[in-house]
ZAZA-499252 format. One line per 8 residues: number of its first residue (from 1); their letters; for each residue x, y, z of C-alpha. Coordinates in nm, 4 decimals, always signed. Example, Ala and Ser with C-alpha at 12.3 -4.5 7.8 and 13.67 -1.06 7.14 Angstrom:
# residues 2
1	as	+1.2300:-0.4500:+0.7800 ~ +1.3670:-0.1060:+0.7140
# end
This chain:
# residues 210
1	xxxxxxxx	-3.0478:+8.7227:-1.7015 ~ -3.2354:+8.6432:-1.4098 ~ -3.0966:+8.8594:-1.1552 ~ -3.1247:+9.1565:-1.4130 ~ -3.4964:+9.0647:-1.4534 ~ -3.5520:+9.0457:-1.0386 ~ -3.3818:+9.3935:-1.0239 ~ -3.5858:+9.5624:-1.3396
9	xxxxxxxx	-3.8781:+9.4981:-1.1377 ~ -3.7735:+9.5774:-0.7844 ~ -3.6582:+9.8973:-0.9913 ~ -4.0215:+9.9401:-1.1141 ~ -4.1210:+9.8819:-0.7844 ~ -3.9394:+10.1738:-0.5770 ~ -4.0661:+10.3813:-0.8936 ~ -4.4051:+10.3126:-0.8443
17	xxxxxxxx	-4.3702:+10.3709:-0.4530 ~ -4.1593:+10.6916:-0.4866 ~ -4.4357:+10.8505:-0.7357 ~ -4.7298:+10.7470:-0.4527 ~ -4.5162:+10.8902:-0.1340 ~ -4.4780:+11.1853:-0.3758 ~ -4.8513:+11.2271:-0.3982 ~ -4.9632:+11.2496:-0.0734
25	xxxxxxxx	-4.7970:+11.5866:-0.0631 ~ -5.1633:+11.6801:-0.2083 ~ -5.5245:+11.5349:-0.1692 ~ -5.5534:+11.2124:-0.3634 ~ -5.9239:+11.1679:-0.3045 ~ -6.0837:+11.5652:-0.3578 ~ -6.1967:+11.4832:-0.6426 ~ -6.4451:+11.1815:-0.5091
33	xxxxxxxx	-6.5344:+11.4413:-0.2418 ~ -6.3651:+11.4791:+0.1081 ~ -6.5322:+11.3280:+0.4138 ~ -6.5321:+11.5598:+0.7610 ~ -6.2750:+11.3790:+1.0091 ~ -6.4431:+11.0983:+1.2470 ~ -6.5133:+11.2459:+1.6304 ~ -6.3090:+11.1698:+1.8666
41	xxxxxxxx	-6.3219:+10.8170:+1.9694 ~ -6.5359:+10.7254:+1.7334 ~ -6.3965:+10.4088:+1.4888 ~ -6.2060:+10.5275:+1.1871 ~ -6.3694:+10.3906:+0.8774 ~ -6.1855:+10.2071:+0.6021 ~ -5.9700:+10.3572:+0.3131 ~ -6.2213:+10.4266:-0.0055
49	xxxxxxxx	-6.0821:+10.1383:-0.1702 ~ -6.1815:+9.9009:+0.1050 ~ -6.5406:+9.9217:+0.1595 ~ -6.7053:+9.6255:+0.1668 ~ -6.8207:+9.4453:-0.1617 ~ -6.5957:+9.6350:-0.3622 ~ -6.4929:+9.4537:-0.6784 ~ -6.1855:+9.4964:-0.8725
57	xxxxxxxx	-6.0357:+9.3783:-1.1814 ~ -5.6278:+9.3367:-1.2089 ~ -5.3744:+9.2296:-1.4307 ~ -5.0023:+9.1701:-1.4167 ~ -4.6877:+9.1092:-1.6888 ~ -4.3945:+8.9633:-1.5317 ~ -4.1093:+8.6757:-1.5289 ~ -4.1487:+8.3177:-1.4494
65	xxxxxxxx	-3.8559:+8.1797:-1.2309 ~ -3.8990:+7.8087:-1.2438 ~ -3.7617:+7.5481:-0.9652 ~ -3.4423:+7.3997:-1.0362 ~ -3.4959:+7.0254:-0.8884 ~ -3.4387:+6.6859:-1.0499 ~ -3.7579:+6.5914:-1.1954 ~ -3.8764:+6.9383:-1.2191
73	xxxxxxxx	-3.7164:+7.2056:-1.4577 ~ -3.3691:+7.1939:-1.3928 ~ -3.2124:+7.3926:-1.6668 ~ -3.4678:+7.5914:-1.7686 ~ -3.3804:+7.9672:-1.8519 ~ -3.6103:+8.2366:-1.6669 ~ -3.9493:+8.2900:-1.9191 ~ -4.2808:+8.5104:-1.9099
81	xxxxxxxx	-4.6443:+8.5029:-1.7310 ~ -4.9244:+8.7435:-1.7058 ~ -5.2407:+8.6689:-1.5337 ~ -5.5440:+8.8589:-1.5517 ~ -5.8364:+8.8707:-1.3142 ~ -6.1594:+8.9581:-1.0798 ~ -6.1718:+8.9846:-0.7245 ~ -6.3814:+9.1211:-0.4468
89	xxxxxxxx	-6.3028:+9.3086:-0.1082 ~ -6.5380:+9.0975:+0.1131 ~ -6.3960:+9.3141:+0.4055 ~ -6.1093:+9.5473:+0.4613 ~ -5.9126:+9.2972:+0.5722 ~ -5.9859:+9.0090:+0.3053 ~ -6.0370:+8.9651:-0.0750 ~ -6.1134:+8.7056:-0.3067
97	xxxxxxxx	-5.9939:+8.6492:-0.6842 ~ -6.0211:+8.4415:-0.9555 ~ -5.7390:+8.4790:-1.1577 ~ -5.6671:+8.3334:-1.5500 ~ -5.2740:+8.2879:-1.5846 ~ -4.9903:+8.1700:-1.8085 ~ -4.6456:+8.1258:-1.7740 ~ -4.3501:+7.9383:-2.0017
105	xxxxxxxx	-3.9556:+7.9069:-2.0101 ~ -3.7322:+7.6899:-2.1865 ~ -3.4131:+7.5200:-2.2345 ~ -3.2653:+7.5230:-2.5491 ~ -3.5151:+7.2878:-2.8372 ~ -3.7227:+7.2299:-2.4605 ~ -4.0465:+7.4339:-2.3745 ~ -4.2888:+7.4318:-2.0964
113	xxxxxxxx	-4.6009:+7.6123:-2.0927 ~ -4.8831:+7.6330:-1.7686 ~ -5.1872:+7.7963:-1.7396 ~ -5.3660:+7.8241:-1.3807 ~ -5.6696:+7.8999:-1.3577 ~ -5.7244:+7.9507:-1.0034 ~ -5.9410:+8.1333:-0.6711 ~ -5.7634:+8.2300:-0.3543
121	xxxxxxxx	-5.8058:+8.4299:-0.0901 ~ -5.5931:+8.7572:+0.0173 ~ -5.5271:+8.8988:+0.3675 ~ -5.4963:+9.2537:+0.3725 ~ -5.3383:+9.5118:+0.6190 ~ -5.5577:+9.8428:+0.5191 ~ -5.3904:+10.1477:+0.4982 ~ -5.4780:+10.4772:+0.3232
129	xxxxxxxx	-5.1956:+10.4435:+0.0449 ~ -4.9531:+10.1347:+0.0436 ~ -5.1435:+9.8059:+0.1506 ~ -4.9445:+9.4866:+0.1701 ~ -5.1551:+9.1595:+0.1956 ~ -5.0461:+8.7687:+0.1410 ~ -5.2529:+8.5316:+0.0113 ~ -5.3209:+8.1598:-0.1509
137	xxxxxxxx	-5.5254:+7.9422:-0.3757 ~ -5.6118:+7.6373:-0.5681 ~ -5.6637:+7.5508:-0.9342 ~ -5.6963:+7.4023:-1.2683 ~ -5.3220:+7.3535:-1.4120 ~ -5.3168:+7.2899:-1.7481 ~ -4.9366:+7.2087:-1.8795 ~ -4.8064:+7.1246:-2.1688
145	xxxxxxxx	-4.4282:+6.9951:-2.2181 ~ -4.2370:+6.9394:-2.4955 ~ -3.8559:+6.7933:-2.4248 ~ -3.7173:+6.6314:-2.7444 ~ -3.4200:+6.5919:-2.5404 ~ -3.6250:+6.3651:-2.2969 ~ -3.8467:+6.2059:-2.5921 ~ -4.1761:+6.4045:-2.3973
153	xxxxxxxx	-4.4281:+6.5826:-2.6181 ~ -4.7511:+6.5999:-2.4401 ~ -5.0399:+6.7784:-2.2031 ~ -5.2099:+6.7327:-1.8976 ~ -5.4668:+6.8917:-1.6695 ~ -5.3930:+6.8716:-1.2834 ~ -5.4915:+7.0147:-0.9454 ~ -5.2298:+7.2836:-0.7934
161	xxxxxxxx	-5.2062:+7.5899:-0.6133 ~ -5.0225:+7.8697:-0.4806 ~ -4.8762:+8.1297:-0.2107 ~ -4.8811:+8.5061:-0.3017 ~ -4.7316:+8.7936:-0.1318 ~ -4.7926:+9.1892:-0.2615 ~ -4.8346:+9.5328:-0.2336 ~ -5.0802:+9.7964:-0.3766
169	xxxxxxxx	-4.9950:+10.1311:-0.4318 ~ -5.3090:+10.3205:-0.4546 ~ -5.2640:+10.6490:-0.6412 ~ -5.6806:+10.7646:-0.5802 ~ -5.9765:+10.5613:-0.4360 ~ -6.0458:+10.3647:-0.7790 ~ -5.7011:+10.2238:-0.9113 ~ -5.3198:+10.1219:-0.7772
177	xxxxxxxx	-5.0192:+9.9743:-0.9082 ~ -4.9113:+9.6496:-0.7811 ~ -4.6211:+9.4428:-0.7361 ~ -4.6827:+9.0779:-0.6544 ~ -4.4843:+8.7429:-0.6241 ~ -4.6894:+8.3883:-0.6549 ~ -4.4970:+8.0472:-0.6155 ~ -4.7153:+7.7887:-0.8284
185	xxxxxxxx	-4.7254:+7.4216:-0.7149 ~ -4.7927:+7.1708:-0.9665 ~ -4.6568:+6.8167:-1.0539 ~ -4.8532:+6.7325:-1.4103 ~ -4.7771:+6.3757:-1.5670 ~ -4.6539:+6.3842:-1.8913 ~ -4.6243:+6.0665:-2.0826 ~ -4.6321:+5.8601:-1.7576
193	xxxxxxxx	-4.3599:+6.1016:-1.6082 ~ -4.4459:+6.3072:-1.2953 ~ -4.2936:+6.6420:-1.3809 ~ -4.2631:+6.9307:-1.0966 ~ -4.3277:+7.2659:-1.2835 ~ -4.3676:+7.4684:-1.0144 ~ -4.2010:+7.8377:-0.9780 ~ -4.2221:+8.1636:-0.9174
201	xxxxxxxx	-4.4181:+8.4251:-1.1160 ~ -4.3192:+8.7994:-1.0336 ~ -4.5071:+9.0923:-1.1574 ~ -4.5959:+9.4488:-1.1651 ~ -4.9709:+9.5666:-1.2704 ~ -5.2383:+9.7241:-1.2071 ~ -5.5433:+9.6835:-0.9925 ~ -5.8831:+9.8977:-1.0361
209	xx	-6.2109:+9.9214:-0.8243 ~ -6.5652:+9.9824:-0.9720
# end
């Protein structure tokens, strides 16, 4: 189940990057107006999409592949996250976001659920079409855990964070798909039990500039 996931969206993936390649057979931008070609020399400016102070809201549906260590969730079948959020390109080479999230997964009667909400920071290589970037952040983890098979039924609020790394695929100056992978890092305590629930989230979305 969780390989098949990992390939649906590496399949989703090429898609998305096939159909962009496929569209700069014609002018993406024409209808935001062309721009005359910098002189010679002269520094060439940024894509459209990263101007400075642009903002952007983004969204993602995905899989949640969580660790498999003693004392974390060893056992636990691949689940579901999505994360929604708001983020700004303070430069073409750097963005910030504040990002809402959720992701579960359980094991049999067990069930985890954790909810980030988080900032980070994203460092960008600009290009005209297909932009990788990396990035990372800290948060509010709010967890809840229920383990009858443990005797654990309870909630907690700690401090994690994360590593991201992405691509955007932007099909015009305003919006691009995007395929990103986060591993979350956070240990809540859960009836006096320190419990790892970090993992993986991987998903495909969207991201649009206004």
């Amino acid at each position: 189940m969780r390989k098949s996931a990992l390939l649906f969206l590496v399949g989703l993936l090429c898609a998305a990057m096939t159909s962009t390649v496929q569209a700069q057979q014609y002018d993406r931008y024409e209808k935001y107006g062309r721009q005359p070609p910098p002189p010679r020399g002269a520094p060439v400016p940024p894509p459209p999409h990263a101007v400075y102070g642009q903002t952007y809201l983004f969204g993602h549906l995905g899989i949640f592949e969580p660790n498999d260590d003693s004392g974390g969730l060893e056992g636990y079948d691949t689940g579901g996250a999505f994360d929604i959020g708001i983020g700004s390109r303070v430069s073409p080479n750097l963005a910030i976001d504040g990002t809402f999230a959720a992701y579960s997964a359980d094991r049999g009667p067990d069930d985890v659920t954790v909810a980030p909400l988080t900032f980070g920071v994203r460092l960008i290589l600009p290009q005209p079409v297909v932009e990788p970037y990396v990035g990372g952040g800290v948060g509010i983890y709010f967890a809840s855990l229920d383990e009858p098979s443990t005797g654990i039924n309870d909630d907690d609020t700690t401090i994690g964070g994360y590593v991201s790394m992405g691509v955007d695929a932007w099909l015009n100056p305003r919006m691009a798909l995007n395929f990103e992978g986060k591993y979350h890092f956070a240990e809540p305590e859960f009836d006096g039990v320190n419990v790892d629930v970090s993992g993986w989230t991987i998903g495909l979305g969207v991201r649009v500039s206004f």
